[in-house]
MDTraj code that builds the backbone (N, CA, C; nanometers):
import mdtraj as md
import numpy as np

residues = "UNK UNK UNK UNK UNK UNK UNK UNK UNK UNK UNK UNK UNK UNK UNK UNK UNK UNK UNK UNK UNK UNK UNK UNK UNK UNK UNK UNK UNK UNK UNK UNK UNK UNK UNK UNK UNK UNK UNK UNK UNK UNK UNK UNK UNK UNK UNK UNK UNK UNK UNK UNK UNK UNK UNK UNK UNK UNK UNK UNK UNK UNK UNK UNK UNK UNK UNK UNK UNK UNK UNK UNK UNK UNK UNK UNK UNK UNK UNK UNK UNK UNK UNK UNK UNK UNK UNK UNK UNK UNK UNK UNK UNK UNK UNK UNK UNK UNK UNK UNK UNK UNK UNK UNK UNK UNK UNK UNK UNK UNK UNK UNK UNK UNK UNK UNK UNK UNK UNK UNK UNK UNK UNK UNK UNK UNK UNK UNK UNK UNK UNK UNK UNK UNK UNK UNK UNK UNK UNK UNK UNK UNK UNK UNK UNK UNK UNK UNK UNK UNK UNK UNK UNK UNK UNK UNK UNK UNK UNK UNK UNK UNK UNK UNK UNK UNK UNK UNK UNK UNK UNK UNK UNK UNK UNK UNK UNK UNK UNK UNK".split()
xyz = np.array([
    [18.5195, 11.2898, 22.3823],
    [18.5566, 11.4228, 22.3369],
    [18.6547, 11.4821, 22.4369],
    [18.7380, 11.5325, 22.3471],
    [18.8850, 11.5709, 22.4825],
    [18.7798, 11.6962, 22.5613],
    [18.8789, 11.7924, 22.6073],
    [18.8121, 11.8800, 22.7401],
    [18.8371, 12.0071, 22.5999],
    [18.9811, 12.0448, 22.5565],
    [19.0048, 12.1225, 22.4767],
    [18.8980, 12.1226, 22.3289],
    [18.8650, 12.0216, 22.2947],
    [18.7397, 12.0182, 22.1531],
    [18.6276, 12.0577, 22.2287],
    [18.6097, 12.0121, 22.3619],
    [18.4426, 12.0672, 22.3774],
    [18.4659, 12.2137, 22.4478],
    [18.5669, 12.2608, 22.4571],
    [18.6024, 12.4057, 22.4985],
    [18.5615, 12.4974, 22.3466],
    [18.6329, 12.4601, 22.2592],
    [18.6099, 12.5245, 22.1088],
    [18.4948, 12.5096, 22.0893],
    [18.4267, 12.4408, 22.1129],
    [18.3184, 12.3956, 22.0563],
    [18.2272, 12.4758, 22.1267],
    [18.1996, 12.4821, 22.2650],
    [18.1368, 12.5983, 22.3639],
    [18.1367, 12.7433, 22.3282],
    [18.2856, 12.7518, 22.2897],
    [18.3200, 12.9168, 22.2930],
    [18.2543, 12.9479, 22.1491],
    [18.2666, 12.8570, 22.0731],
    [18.2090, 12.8665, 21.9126],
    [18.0975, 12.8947, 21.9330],
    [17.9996, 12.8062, 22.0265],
    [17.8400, 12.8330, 22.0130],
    [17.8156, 13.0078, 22.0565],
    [17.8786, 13.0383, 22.1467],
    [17.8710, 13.1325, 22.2357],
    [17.8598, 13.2800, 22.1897],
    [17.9505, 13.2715, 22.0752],
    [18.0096, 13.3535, 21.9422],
    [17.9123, 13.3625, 21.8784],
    [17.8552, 13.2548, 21.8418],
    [17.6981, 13.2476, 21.7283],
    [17.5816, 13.3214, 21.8009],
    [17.5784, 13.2603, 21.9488],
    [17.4782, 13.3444, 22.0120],
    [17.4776, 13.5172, 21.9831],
    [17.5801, 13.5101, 22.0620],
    [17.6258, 13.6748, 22.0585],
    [17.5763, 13.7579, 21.9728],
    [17.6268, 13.6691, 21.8324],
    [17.5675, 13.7803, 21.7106],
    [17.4406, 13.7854, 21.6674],
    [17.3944, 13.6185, 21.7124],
    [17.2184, 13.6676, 21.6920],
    [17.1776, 13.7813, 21.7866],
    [17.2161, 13.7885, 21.8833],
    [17.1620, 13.8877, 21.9866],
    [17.1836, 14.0238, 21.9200],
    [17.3050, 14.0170, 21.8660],
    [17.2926, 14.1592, 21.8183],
    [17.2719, 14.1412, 21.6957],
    [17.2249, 14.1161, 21.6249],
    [17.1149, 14.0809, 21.5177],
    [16.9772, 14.1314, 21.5493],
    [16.9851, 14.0513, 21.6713],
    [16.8307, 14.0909, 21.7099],
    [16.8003, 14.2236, 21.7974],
    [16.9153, 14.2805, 21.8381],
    [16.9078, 14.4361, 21.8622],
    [16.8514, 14.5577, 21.7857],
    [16.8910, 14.4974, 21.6235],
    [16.9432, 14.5827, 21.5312],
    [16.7814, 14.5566, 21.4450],
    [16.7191, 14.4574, 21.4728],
    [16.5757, 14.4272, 21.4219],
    [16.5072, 14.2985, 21.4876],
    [16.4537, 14.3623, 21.5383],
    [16.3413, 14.2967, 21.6621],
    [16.2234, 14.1926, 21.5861],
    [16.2310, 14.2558, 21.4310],
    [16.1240, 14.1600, 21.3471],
    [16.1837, 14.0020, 21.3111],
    [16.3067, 13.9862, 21.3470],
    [16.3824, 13.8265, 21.3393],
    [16.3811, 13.7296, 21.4711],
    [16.2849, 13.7773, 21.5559],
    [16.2628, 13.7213, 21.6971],
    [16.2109, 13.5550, 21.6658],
    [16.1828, 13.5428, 21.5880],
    [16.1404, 13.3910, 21.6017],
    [16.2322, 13.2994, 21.5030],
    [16.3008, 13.3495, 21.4169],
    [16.4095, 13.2921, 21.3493],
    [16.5217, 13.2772, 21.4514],
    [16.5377, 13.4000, 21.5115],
    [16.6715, 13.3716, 21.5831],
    [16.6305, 13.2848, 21.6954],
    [16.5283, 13.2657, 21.7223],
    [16.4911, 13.2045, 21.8869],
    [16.4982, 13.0276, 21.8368],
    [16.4515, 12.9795, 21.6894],
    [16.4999, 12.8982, 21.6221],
    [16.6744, 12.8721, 21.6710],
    [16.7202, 12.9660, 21.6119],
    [16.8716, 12.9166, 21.6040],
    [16.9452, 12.9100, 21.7507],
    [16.8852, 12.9776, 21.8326],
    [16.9027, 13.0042, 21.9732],
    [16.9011, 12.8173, 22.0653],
    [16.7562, 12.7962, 22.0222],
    [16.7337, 12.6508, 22.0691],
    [16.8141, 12.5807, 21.9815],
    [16.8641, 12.5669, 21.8589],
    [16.9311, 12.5116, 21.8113],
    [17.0539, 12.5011, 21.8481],
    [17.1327, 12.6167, 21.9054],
    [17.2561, 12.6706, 21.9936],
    [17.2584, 12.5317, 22.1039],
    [17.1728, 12.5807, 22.1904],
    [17.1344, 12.4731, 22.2798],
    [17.1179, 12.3262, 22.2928],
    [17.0662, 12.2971, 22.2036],
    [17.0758, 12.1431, 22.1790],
    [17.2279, 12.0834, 22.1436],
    [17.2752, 12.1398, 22.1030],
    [17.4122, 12.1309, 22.0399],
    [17.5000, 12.1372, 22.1385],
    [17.4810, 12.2420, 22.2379],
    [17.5547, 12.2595, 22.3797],
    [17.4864, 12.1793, 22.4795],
    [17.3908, 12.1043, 22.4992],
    [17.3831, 11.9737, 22.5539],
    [17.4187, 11.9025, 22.5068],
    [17.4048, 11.8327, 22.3793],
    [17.4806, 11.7413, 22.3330],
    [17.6742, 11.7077, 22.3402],
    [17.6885, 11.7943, 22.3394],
    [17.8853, 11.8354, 22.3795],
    [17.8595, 11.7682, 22.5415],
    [17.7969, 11.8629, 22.6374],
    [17.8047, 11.8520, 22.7272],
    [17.7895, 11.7372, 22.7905],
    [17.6928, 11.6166, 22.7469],
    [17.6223, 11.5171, 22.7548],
    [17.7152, 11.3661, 22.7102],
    [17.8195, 11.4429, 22.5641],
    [17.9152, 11.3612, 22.5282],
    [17.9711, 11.2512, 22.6052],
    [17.9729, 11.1275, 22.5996],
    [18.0149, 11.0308, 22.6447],
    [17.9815, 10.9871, 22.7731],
    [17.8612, 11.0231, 22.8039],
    [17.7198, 10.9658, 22.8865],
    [17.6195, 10.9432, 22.8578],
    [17.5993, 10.8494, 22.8350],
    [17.4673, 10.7868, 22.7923],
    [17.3585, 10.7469, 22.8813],
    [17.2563, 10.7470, 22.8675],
    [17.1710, 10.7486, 22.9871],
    [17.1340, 10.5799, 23.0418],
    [17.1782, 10.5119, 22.9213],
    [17.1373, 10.3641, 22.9629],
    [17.2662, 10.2980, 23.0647],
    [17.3746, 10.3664, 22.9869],
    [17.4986, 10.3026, 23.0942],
    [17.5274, 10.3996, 23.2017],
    [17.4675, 10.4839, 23.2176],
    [17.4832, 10.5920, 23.3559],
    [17.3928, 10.5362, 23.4674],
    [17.2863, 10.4878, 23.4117],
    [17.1555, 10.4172, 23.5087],
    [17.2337, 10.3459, 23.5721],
    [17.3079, 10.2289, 23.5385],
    [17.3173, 10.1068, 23.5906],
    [17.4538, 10.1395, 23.7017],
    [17.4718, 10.2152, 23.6893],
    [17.5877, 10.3063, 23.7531],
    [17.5765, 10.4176, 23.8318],
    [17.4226, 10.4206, 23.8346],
    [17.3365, 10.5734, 23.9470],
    [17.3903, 10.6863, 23.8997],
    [17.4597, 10.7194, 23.8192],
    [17.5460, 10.8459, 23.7791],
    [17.3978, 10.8805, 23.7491],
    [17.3475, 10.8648, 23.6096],
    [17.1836, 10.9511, 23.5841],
    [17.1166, 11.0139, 23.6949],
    [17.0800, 10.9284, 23.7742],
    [16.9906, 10.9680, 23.9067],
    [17.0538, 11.0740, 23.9710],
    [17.1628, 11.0655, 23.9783],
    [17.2969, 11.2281, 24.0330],
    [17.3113, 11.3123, 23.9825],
    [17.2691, 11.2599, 23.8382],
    [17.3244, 11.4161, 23.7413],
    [17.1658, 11.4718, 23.7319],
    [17.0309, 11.3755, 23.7809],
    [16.8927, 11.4389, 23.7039],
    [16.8537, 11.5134, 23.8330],
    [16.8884, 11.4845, 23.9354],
    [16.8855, 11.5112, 24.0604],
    [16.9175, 11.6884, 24.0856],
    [17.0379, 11.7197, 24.0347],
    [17.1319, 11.8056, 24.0920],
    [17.0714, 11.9523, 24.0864],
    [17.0910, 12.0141, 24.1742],
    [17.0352, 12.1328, 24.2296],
    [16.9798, 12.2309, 24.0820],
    [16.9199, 12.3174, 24.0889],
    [16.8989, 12.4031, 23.9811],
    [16.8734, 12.5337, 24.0326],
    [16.9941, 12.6289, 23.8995],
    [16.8880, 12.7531, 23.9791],
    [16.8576, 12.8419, 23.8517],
    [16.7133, 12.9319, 23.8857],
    [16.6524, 12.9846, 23.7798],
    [16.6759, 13.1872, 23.7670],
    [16.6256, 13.1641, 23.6941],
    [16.6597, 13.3346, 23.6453],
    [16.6329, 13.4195, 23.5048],
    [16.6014, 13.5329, 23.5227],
    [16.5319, 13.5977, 23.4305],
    [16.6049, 13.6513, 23.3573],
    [16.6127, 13.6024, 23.1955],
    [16.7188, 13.6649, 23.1201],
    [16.6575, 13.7318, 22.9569],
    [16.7655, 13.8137, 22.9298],
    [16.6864, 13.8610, 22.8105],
    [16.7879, 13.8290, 22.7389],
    [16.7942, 13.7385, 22.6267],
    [16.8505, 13.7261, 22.4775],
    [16.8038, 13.7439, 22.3528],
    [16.8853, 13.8378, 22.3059],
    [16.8436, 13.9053, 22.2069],
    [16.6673, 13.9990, 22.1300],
    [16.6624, 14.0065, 22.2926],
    [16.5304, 14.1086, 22.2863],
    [16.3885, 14.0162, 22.3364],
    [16.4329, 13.8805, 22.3527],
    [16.3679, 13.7533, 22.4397],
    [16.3760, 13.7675, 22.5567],
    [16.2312, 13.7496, 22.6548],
    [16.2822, 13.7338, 22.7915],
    [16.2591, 13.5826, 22.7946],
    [16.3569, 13.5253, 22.8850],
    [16.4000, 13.3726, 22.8855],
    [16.3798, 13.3805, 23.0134],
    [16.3669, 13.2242, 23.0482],
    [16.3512, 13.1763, 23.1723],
    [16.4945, 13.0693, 23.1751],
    [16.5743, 13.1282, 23.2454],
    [16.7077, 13.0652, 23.2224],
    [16.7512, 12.9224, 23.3293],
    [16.7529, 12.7977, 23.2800],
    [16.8168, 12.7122, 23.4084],
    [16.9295, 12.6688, 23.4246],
    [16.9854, 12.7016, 23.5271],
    [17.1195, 12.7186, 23.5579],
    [17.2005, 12.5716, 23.6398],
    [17.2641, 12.4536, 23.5751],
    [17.2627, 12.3730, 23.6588],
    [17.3697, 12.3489, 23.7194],
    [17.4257, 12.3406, 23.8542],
    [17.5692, 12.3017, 23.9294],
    [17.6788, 12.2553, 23.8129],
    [17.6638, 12.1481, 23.7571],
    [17.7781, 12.1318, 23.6832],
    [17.7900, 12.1955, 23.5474],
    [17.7588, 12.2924, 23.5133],
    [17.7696, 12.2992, 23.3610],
    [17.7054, 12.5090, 23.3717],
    [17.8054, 12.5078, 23.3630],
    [17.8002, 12.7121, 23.3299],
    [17.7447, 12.7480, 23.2387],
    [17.6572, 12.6708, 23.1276],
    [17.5878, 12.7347, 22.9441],
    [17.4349, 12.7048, 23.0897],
    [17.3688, 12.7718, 23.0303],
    [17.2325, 12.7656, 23.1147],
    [17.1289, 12.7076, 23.0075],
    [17.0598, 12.6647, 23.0409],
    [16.9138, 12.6089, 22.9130],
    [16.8143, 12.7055, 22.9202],
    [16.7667, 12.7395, 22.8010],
    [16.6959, 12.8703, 22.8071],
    [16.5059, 12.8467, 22.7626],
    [16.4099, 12.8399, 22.7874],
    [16.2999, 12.8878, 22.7333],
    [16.2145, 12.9956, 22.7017],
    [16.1585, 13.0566, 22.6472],
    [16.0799, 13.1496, 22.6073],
    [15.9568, 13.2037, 22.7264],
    [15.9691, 13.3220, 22.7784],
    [15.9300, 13.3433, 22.8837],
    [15.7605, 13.3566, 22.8258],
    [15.6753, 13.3853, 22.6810],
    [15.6299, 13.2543, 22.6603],
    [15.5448, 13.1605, 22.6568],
    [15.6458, 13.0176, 22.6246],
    [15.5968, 12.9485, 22.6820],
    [15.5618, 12.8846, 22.8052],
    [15.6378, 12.9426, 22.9156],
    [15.6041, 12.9315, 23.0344],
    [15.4820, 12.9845, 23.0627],
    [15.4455, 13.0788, 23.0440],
    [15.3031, 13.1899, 23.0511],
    [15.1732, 13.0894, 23.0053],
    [15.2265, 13.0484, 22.8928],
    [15.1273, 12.9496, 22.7968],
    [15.0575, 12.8094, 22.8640],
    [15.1934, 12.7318, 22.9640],
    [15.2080, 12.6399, 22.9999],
    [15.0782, 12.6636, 23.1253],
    [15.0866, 12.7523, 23.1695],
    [15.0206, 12.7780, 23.3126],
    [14.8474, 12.8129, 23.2559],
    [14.8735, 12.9157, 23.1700],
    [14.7080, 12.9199, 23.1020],
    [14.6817, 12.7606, 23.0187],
    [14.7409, 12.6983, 23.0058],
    [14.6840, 12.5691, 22.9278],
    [14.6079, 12.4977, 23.0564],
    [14.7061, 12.4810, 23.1709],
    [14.6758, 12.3924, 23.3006],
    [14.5367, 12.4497, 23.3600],
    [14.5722, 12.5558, 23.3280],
    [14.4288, 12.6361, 23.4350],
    [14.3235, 12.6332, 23.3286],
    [14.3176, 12.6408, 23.1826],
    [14.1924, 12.5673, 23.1153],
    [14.1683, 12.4619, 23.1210],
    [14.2643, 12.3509, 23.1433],
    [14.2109, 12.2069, 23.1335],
    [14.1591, 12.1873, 23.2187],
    [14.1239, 12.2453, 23.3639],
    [14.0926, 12.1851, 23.4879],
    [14.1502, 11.9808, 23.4783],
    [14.2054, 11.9778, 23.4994],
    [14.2516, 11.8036, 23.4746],
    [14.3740, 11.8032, 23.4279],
    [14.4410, 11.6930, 23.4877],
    [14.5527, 11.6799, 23.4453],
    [14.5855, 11.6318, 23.3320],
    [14.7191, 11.6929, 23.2723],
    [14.7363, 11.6894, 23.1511],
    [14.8603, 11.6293, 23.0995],
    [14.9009, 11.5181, 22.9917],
    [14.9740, 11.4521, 22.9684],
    [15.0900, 11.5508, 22.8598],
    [15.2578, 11.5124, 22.9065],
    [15.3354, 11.5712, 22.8630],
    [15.2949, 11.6234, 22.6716],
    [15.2590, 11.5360, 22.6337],
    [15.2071, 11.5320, 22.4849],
    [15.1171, 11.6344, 22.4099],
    [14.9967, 11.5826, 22.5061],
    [14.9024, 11.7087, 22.5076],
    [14.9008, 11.8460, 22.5554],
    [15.0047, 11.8630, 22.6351],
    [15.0839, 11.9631, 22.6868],
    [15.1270, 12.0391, 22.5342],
    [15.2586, 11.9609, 22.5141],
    [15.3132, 12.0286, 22.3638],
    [15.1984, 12.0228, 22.2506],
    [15.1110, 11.9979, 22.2297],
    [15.0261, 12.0012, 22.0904],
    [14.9495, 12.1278, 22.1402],
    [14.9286, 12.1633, 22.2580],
    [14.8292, 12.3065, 22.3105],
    [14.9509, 12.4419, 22.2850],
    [15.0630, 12.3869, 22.3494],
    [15.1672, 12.4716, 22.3763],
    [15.1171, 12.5555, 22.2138],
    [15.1908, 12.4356, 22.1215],
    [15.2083, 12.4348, 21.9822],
    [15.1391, 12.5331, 21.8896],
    [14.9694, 12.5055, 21.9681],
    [14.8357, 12.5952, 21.8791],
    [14.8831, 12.7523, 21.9782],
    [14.8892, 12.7397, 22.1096],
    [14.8903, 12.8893, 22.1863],
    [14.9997, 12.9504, 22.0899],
    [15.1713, 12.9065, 22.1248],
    [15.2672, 13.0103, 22.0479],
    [15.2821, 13.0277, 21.9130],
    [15.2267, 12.9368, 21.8615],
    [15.2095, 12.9260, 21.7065],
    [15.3051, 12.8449, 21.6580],
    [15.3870, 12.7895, 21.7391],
    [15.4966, 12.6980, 21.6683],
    [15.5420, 12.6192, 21.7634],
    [15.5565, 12.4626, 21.7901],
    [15.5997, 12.3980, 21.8735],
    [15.7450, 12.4213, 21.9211],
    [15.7513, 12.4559, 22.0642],
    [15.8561, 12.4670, 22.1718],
    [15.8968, 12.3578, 22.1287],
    [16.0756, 12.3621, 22.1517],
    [16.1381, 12.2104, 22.1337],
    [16.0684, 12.1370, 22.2753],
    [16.1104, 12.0163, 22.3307],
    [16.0742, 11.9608, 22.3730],
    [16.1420, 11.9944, 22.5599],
    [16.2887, 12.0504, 22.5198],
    [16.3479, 12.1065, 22.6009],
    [16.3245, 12.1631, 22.6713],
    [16.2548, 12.2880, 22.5910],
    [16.1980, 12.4005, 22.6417],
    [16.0546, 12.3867, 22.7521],
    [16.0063, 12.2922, 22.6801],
    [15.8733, 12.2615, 22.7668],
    [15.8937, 12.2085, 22.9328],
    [15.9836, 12.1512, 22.9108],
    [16.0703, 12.0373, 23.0231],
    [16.1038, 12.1641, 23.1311],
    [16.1742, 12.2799, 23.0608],
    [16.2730, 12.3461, 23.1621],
    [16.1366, 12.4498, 23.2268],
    [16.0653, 12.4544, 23.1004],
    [15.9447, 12.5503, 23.1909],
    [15.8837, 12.4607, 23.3074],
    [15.8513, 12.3324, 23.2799],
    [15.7805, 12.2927, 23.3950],
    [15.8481, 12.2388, 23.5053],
    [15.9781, 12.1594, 23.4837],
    [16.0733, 12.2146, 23.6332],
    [16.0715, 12.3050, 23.6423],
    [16.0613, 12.4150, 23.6116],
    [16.0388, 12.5233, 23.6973],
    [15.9067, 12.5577, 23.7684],
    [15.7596, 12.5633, 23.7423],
    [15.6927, 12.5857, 23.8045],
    [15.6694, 12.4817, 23.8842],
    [15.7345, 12.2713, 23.8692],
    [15.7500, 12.2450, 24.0006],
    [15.8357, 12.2439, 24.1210],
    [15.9384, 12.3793, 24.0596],
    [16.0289, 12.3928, 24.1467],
    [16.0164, 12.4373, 24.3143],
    [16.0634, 12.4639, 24.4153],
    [16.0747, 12.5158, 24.5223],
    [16.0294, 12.6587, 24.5185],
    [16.0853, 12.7010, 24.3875],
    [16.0961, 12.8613, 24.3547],
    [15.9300, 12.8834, 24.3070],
    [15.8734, 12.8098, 24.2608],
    [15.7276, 12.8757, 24.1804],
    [15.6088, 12.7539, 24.2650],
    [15.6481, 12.6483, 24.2739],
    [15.5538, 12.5227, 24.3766],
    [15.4396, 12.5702, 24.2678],
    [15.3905, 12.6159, 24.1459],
    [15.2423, 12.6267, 24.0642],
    [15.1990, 12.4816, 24.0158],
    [15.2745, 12.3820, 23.9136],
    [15.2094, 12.2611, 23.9023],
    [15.2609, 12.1671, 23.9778],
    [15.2039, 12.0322, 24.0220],
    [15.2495, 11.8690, 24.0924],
    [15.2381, 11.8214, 23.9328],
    [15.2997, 11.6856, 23.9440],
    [15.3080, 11.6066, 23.8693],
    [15.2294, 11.4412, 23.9334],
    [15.1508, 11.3970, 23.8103],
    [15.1130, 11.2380, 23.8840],
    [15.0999, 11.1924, 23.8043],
    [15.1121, 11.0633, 23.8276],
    [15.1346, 10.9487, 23.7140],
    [15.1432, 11.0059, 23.5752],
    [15.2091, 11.0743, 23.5930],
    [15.3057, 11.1209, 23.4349],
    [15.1913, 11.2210, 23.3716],
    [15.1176, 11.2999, 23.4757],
    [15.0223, 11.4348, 23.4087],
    [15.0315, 11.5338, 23.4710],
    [15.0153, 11.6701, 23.4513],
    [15.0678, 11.7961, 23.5568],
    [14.9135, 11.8274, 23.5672],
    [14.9050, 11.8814, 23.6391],
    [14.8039, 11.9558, 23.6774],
    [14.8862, 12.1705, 23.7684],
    [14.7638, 12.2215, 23.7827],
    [14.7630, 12.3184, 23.8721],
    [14.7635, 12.2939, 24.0327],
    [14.8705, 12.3209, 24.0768],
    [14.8107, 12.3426, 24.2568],
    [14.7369, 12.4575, 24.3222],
    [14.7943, 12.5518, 24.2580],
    [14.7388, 12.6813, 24.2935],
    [14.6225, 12.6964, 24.2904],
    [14.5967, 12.7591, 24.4405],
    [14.4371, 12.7772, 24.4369],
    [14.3706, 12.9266, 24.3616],
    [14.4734, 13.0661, 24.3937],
    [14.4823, 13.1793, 24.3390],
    [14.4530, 13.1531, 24.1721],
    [14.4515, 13.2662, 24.1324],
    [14.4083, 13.3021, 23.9988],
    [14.5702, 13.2914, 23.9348],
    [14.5933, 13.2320, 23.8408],
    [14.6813, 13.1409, 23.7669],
    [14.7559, 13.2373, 23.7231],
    [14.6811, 13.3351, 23.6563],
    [14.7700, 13.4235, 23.5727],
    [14.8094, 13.5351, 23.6570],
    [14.7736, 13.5400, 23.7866],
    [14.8190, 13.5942, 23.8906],
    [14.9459, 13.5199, 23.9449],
    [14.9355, 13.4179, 23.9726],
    [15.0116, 13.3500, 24.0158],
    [15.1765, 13.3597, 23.9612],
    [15.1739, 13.3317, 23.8204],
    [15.2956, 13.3350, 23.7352],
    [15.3740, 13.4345, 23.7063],
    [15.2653, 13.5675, 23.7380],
    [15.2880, 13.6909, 23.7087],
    [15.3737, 13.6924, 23.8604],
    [15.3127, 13.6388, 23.9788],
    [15.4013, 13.6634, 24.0779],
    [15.5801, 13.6168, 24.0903],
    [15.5386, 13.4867, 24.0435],
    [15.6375, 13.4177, 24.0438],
    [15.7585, 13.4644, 23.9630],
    [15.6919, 13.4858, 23.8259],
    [15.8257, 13.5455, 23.7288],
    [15.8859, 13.6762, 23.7658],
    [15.8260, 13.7860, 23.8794],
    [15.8382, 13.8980, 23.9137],
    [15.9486, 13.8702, 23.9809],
    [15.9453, 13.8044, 24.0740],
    [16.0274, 13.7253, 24.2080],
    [16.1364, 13.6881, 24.1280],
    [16.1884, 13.6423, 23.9967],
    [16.3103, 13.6018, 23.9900],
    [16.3696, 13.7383, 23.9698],
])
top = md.Topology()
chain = top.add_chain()
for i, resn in enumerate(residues, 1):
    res = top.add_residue(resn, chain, resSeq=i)
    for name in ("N", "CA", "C"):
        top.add_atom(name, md.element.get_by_symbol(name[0]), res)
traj = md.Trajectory(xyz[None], top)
């Protein structure tokens, strides 16, 4: 994809956003339709972005490991009457957004399971708490974030998260999301 098609193509999504937002200014009762089209925005603007890297021929070439690697930074945003948990990554200025949420959700699921919990079973709890399954994205960007530097709330092991926090959980998140 040239540089100029995925420019149109950016500024296009950007445009769509916009007006859901003010869509969703104008009636606050379309919050879960537009948050639909919102993640839909998104996938679409990774995919552009992602264009002509593939993850099997980037491996063999360490590029993946550089690009999964690369710094992140987080932040508290409101779209279209949503507060988002926004991740912001070094190369790429569109930020990935989740539902501030499911982050909330993510942390009360961990602190009921006492035990660690597999990415899967993660999204099928998520799914019953918000009433509608988080893309898959979304789940991802919430939990780099609470194992980020910035929140340190879950570890990860052999592919299950658990809680670190010894404090009261919903204390905890409440701190953390304050802080951004």
């Amino acid at each position: 994809m040239k540089e100029n098609q995925r420019k149109q193509i950016v500024d296009g999504l950007r445009d769509i956003r916009d007006a859901v937002a003010e869509v969703l200014r104008r009636d606050e009762k379309l919050g879960r339709p537009a948050g639909a089209i919102l993640a839909a925005i998104a996938e679409i603007e990774n995919a552009v972005n992602d264009a002509g890297i593939p993850p099997a021929q980037a491996d063999s070439g360490g590029n993946f490991q550089k690009r999964r690697n690369k710094p992140k930074r987080y932040a508290r945003e409101t779209v279209g009457g949503i507060e988002m948990l926004a991740e912001y990554r070094e190369d790429n200025a569109i930020p990935l957004r989740t539902p501030k949420e499911v982050l909330f959700a993510l942390v009360e699921i961990l602190s009921d399971a006492n035990r660690r919990v597999s990415f899967g079973e993660l999204q099928k709890k998520l799914a019953k708490r918000v009433g509608t399954p988080p893309a898959d994205y979304q789940a991802r960007i919430a939990i780099r974030f609470l194992m980020s530097q910035d929140a340190r709330l879950i570890s990860r092991e052999k592919a299950k998260y658990h809680l670190c926090e010894t404090e009261n959980s919903s204390l905890a998140i409440k701190r953390v999301w304050s802080g951004l």
